[in-house]
C-alpha positions in Angstrom: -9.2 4.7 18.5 -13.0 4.7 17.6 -14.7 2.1 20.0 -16.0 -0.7 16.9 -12.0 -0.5 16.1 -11.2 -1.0 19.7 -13.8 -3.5 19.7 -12.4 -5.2 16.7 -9.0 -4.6 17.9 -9.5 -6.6 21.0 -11.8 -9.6 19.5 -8.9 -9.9 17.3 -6.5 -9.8 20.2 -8.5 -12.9 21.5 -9.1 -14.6 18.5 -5.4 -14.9 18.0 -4.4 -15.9 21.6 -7.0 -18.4 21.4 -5.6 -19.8 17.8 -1.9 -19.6 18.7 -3.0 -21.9 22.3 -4.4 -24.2 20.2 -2.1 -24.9 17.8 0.5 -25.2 20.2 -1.1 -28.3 22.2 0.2 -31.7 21.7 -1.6 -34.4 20.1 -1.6 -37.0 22.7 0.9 -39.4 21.1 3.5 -37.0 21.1 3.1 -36.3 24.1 3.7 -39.7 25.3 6.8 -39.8 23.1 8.0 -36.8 24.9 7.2 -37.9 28.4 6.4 -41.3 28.5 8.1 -43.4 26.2 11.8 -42.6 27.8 10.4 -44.9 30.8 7.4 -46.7 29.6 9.1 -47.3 26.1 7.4 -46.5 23.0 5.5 -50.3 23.1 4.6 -49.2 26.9 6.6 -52.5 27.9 8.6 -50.6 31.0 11.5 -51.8 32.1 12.1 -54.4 34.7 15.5 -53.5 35.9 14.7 -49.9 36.1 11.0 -50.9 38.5 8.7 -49.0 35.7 5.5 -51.3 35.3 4.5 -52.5 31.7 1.9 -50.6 31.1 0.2 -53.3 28.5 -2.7 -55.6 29.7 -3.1 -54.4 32.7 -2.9 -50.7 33.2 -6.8 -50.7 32.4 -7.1 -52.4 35.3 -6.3 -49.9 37.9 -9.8 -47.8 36.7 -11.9 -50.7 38.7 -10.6 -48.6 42.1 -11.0 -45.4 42.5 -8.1 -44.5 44.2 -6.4 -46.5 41.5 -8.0 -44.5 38.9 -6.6 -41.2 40.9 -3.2 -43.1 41.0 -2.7 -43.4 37.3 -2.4 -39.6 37.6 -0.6 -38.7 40.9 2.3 -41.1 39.8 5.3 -38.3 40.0 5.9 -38.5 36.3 3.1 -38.4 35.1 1.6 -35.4 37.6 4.7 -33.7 37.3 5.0 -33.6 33.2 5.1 -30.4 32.1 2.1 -30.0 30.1 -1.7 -29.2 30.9 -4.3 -30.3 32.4 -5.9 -30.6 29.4 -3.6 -32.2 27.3 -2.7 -34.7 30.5 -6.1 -35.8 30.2 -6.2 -36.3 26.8 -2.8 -38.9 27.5 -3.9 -40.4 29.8 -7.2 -41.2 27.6 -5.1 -41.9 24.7 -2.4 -44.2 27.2 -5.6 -45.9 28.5 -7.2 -46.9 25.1 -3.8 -47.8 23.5 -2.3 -49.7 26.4 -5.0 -51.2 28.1 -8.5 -51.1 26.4 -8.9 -54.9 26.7 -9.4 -54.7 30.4 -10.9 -50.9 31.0 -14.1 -51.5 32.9 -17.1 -50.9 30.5 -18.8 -47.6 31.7 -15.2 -45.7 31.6 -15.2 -42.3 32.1 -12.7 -40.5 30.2 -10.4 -38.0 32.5 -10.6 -34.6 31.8 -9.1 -31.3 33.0 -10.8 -30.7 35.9 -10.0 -34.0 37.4 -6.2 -33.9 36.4 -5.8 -30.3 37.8 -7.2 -31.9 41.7 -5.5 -35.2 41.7 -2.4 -33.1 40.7 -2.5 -31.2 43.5 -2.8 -34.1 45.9 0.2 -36.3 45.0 1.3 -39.1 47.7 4.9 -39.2 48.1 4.7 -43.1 48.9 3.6 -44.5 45.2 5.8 -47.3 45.4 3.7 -48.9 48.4 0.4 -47.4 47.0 1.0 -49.1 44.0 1.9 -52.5 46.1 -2.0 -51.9 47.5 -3.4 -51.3 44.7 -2.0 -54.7 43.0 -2.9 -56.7 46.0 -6.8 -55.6 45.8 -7.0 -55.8 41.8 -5.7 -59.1 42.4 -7.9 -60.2 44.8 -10.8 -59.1 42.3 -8.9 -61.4 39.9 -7.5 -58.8 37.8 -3.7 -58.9 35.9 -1.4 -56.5 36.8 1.9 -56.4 35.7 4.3 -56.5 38.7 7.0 -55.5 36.7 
């Protein structure tokens, strides 16, 4: 093959993979339909009886800590869903701004992939009593948290 086809050839080659990877990313809300909502419920309400928090008016709140900010993301479920970094970012941005924009601290900082991929890799196995911590200091700065 003459080296422009090659050339063409393989630009094409990219082109494509880069398309096809596109297209097949999640909008957010799907995602949280596909690995949220089963828990959280489609209204981000939880469920009391099964210990998952509601997520409404208060979920926000967690972004005034940083280590509760990195929490929101090394909660097993959510680290472990099987999609990107990318697209975990861009549900956790989405789950933020549609479940707790009231009380998101002004200067938020969206996540985005780089974050996700680190606080992935560094998941506590003791999220139930982080969690607990987490409450008890929001609390103390006068912020609601559902305990649910």
């Amino acid at each position: 093959m003459p080296k422009s086809k090659t050339a063409a050839f393989l630009l094409g080659l990219v082109l494509t993979s880069f398309a096809v990877s596109s297209q097949s990313r999640q909008k957010p809300e799907i995602n949280y339909l596909q690995f949220c909502q089963g828990c959280h419920r489609a209204d981000g309400s939880g469920s009391r009886s099964n210990d998952v928090p509601d997520l409404r008016g208060s979920v926000g709140n967690f972004l005034y800590l940083k280590e509760g900010r990195d929490f929101l993301v090394q909660v097993a479920g959510v680290a472990q869903a099987p999609i990107s970094d990318v697209e975990l970012a861009e549900l956790m941005n989405w789950t933020l701004y549609k479940f707790g924009a009231s009380e998101m601290p002004d200067l938020f900082v969206p996540y985005d992939a780089e974050e996700v991929r680190k606080l992935r890799m560094n998941r506590p196995t003791n999220t139930s009593i982080i969690r607990n911590n987490l409450v008890q200091k929001l609390m103390k700065m006068n912020k609601d948290i559902s305990t649910e």
